[in-house]
TORBA-198273 format. One record per residue (C-alpha): residue in three letters; residue number from 0; x, y, z. Coordinates in nm, 2 decimals. Example, Ala and Ser with C-alpha at 12.3 -4.5 7.8 and 13.67 -1.06 7.14 Angstrom:
// TORBA-198273
  res    n       X       Y       Z
  ALA    0    1.23   -0.45    0.78
  SER    1    1.37   -0.11    0.71
END
This chain:
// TORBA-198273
  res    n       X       Y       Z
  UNK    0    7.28    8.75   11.56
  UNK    1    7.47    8.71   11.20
  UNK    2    7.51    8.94   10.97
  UNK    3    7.64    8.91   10.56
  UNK    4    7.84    9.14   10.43
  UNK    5    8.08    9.18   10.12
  UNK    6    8.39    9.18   10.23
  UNK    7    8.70    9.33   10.02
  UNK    8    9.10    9.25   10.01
  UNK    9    9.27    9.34   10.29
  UNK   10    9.06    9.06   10.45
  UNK   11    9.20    8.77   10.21
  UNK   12    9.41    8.61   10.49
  UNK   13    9.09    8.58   10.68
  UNK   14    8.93    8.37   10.35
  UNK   15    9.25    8.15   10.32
  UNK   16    9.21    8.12   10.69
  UNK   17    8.87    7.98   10.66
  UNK   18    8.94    7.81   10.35
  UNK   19    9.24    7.61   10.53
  UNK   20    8.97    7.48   10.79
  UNK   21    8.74    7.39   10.55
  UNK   22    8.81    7.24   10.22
  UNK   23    9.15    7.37   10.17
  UNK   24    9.09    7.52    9.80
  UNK   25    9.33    7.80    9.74
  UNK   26    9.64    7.94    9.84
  UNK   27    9.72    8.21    9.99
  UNK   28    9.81    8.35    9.65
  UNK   29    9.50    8.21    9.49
  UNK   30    9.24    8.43    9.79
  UNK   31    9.52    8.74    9.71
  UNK   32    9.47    8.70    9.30
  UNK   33    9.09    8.64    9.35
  UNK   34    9.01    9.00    9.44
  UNK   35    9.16    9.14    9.16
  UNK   36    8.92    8.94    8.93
  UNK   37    8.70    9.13    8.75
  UNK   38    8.36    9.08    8.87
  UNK   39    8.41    8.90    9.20
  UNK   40    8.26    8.96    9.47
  UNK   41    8.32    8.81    9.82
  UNK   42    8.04    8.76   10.06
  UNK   43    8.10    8.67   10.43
  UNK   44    7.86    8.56   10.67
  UNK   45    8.01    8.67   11.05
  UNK   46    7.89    8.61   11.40
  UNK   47    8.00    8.80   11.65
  UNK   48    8.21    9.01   11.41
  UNK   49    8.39    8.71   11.33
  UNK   50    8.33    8.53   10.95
  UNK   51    8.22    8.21   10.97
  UNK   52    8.15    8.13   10.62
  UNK   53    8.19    8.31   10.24
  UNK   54    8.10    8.28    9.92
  UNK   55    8.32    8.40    9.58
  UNK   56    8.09    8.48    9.28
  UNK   57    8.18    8.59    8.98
  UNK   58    7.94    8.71    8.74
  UNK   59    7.95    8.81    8.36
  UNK   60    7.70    8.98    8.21
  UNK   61    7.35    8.79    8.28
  UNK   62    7.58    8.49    8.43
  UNK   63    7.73    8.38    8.78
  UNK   64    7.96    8.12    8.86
  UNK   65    8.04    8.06    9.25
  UNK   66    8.40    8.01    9.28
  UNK   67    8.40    7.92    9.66
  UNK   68    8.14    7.86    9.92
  UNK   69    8.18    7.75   10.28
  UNK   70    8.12    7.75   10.60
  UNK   71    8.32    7.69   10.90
  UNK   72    8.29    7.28   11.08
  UNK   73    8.12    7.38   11.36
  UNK   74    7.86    7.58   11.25
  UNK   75    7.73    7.39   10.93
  UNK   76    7.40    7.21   11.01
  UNK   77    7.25    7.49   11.18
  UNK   78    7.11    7.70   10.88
  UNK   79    7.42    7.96   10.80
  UNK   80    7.50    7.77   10.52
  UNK   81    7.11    7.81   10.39
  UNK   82    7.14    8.15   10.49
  UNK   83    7.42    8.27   10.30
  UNK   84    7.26    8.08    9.97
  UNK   85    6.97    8.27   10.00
  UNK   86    7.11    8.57   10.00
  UNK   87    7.34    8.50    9.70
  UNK   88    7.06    8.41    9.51
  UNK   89    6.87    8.71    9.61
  UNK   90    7.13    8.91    9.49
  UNK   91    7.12    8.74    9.17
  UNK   92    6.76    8.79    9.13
  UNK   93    6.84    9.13    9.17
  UNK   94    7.09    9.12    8.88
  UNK   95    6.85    9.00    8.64
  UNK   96    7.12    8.73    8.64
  UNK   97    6.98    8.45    8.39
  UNK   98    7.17    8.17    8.56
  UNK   99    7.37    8.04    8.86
  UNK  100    7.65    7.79    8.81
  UNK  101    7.90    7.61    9.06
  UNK  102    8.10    7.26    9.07
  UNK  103    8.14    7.05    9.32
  UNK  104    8.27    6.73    9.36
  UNK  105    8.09    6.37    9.31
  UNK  106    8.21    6.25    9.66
  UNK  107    8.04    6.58    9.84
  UNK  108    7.72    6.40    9.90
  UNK  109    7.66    6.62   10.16
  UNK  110    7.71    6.95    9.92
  UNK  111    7.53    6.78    9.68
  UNK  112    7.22    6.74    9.95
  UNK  113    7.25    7.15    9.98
  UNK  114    7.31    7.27    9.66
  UNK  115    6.96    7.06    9.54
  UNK  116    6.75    7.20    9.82
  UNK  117    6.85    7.53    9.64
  UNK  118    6.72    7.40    9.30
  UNK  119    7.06    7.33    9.13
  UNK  120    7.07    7.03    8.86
  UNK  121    7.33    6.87    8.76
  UNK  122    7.39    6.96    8.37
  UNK  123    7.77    6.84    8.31
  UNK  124    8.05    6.61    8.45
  UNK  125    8.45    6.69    8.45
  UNK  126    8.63    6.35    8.47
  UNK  127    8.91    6.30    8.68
  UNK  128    8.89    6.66    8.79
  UNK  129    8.97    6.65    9.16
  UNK  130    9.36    6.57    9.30
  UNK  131    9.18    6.22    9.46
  UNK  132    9.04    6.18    9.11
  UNK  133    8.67    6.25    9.17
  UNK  134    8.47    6.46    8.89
  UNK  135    8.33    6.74    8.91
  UNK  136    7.97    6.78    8.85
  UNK  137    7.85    7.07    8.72
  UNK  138    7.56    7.21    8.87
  UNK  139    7.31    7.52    8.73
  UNK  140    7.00    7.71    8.89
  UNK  141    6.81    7.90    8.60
  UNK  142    6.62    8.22    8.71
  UNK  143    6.30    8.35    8.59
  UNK  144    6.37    8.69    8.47
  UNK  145    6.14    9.02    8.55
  UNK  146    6.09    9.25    8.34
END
């Protein structure tokens, strides 16, 4: 049984952890300074008490951006990914949150796969924005809002 759960702080060196066995994004600086942004929050996913995946969103007034998402190697593929989106958007929806935005890079055909089953389009392109040199695509998810 998983459960998802924001997660504050004191467990950054668990996020740089992660992120060090996954796609190696941030220092351990970078998870530290994260936290103190304003309107992040950071949602893990944990089996067993132990996180296997998180997401970083930042959101600003009727807008969200996801800063990080990932799951641990040897549990993608079997639907914690596709849980964890779910309930980010979910959450959104709950903000009245107008639209969802990420980046990811052009050589992440496999992210790119995910993110489209979850109704992201690409909108933009950053050139040369990765350290290998791959862009960055820019990739949105609008919400209907309720009133």
């Amino acid at each position: 049984m998983f459960t998802i759960k924001e997660i504050d702080q004191k467990n950054f060196e668990l996020c740089f952890e992660l992120d060090s066995d996954t796609i190696c994004l941030w220092t351990k600086k970078q998870w530290q300074n994260e936290f103190k942004k304003n309107g992040i929050k950071v949602v893990a996913i944990l089996l067993k008490k132990k996180i296997i995946g998180i997401y970083v969103v930042q959101t600003i007034i009727d807008e969200a951006q996801i800063n990080y998402f990932s799951i641990k190697q040897k549990f993608r593929r079997k639907g914690f990914g596709s849980h964890l989106m779910t309930y980010l958007i979910k959450e959104c929806e709950k903000q009245n949150i107008k639209k969802l935005l990420l980046e990811v890079s052009e050589t992440n055909s496999i992210a790119e796969i995910f993110y489209c089953k979850f109704n992201f389009l690409t909108v933009g392109r950053r050139k040369n924005y990765y350290k290998d040199g791959a862009d960055a695509l820019l990739k949105e998810k609008k919400f209907v809002i309720k009133f």
